[in-house]
Structure formats: structure tokens, C-alpha cells
N, C-alpha and C positions, 0 to 999 in steps of 0.2 A: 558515567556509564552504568546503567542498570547491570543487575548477574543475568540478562537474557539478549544481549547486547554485545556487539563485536567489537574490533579495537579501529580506531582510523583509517588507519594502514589497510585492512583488510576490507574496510567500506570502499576504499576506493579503487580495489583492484577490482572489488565485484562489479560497480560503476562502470568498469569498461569492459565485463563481460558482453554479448552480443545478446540479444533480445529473447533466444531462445533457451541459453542456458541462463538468465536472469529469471525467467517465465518458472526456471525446474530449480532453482536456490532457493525461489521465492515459497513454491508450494513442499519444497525440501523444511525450509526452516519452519515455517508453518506447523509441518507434521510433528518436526522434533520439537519443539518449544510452545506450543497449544498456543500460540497467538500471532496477532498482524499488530503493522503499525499504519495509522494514519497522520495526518497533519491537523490542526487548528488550535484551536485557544479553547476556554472552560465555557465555550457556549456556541460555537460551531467549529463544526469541518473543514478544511480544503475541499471543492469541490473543481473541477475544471472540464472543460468543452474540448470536443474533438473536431475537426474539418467540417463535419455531418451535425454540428452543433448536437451531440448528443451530451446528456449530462454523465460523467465519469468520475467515480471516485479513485484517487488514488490509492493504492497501497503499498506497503513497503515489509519487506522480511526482518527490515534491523532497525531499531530508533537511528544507530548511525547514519546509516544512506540516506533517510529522510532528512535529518538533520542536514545532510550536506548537499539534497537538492533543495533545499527551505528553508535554509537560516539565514536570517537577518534583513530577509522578505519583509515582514510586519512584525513590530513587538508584541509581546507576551505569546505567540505562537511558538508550539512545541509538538514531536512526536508522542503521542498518544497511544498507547499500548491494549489493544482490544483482543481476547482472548477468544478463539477459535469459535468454541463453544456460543458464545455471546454473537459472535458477530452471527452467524450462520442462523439462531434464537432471534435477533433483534432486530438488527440492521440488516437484513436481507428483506424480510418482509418489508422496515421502510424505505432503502433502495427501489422499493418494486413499487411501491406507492409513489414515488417520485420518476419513476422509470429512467433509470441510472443504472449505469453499467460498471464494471470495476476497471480501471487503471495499471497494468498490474506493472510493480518496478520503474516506473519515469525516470529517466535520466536525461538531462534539461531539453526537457519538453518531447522526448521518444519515450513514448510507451514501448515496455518489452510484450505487451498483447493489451488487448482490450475485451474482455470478454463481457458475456450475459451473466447475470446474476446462474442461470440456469447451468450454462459451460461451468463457472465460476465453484457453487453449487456441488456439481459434478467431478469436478478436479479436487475438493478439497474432500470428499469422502473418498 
């Protein structure tokens, strides 16, 4: 477990929060801890589809929760720890080039929101 990282126990109670207070953990731990977590290996991302085939990145508040909706899916894939700052600088601009939306909190296979880079954007300032 990183020192920006929760314990099991508490991954999986958040897991069964409802969608809306998942949505306010998410942009909660964000604020306190300057970073998100995504999913993939040393050379891509998790990326997944919604109903509306739209492209969606997931994100997650704690390497745990990701780790327990994506482990053991595919090897050498792990949570990935992207820093506020960074993501908002980098990955926003190429989200927007690929026209991808963000995922926020999935828990097996329910997104707790799906927002626009722009919503997304906007909730994190």
C-alpha cells in the first residue's frame, strides 16, 4: 500500500457507497491528496465504452478500489498514480484529442458519473 492509499477494509466499504457519494469521495480525496488513480501497464491505459459507445476513462480516488475492480484482469497491469496537477496539464488536453470523457469511481461496471472533460475540469477547480 503506497502512504496515499487506504487500507482493504475501507476500499471496500467505499465500493458500496451509491454513486453520488462515490462521485464526492472521489473529487474529496483528489482535493486532499493532489492526485487520481487510473488503471494500465508501462505503456497504456484502461480505456472502456459506455452504452452510447463513447470512449471513457476511468478514474479512481485510491490505488485500492482500482486494484479491486482490476486485478487479475490482465498481467503486469496496475493502479497508476497521476497527480492532479499533471492530469488537468496533460491528460486533459489528450482526452480532448481523442474525445473521451472521464469514468468517475466504476464499480463492476456502474460508473458513479460520467462526466465531460469540461464538468470534470470544473469539479476539480
Amino acid at each position: 500500500m503506497t502512504s496515499d492509499d487506504i487500507p482493504r477494509r475501507e476500499a471496500e466499504q467505499l465500493r458500496e457507497l451509491d454513486e453520488t457519494a462515490r462521485v464526492a469521495r472521489t473529487f474529496e480525496a483528489i482535493a486532499d491528496r493532489g492526485a487520481l488513480w487510473v488503471w494500465g501497464d508501462e505503456g497504456d491505459v484502461l480505456f472502456t465504452e459506455d452504452a452510447r459507445r463513447r470512449n471513457l476513462l476511468p478514474i479512481w480516488p485510491y490505488a485500492t478500489v482500482a486494484r479491486l475492480e482490476n486485478e487479475g484482469e490482465v498481467d503486469g497491469e496496475h493502479a497508476i498514480r497521476i497527480p492532479a496537477d499533471v492530469f488537468l496539464r496533460e491528460w486533459l488536453p489528450q482526452l480532448e484529442e481523442d474525445d473521451a470523457d472521464i469514468a468517475v469511481f466504476p464499480v463492476e461496471e456502474r460508473n458513479a458519473a460520467v462526466l465531460t472533460l469540461a464538468e470534470f475540469r470544473s469539479r476539480l477547480r
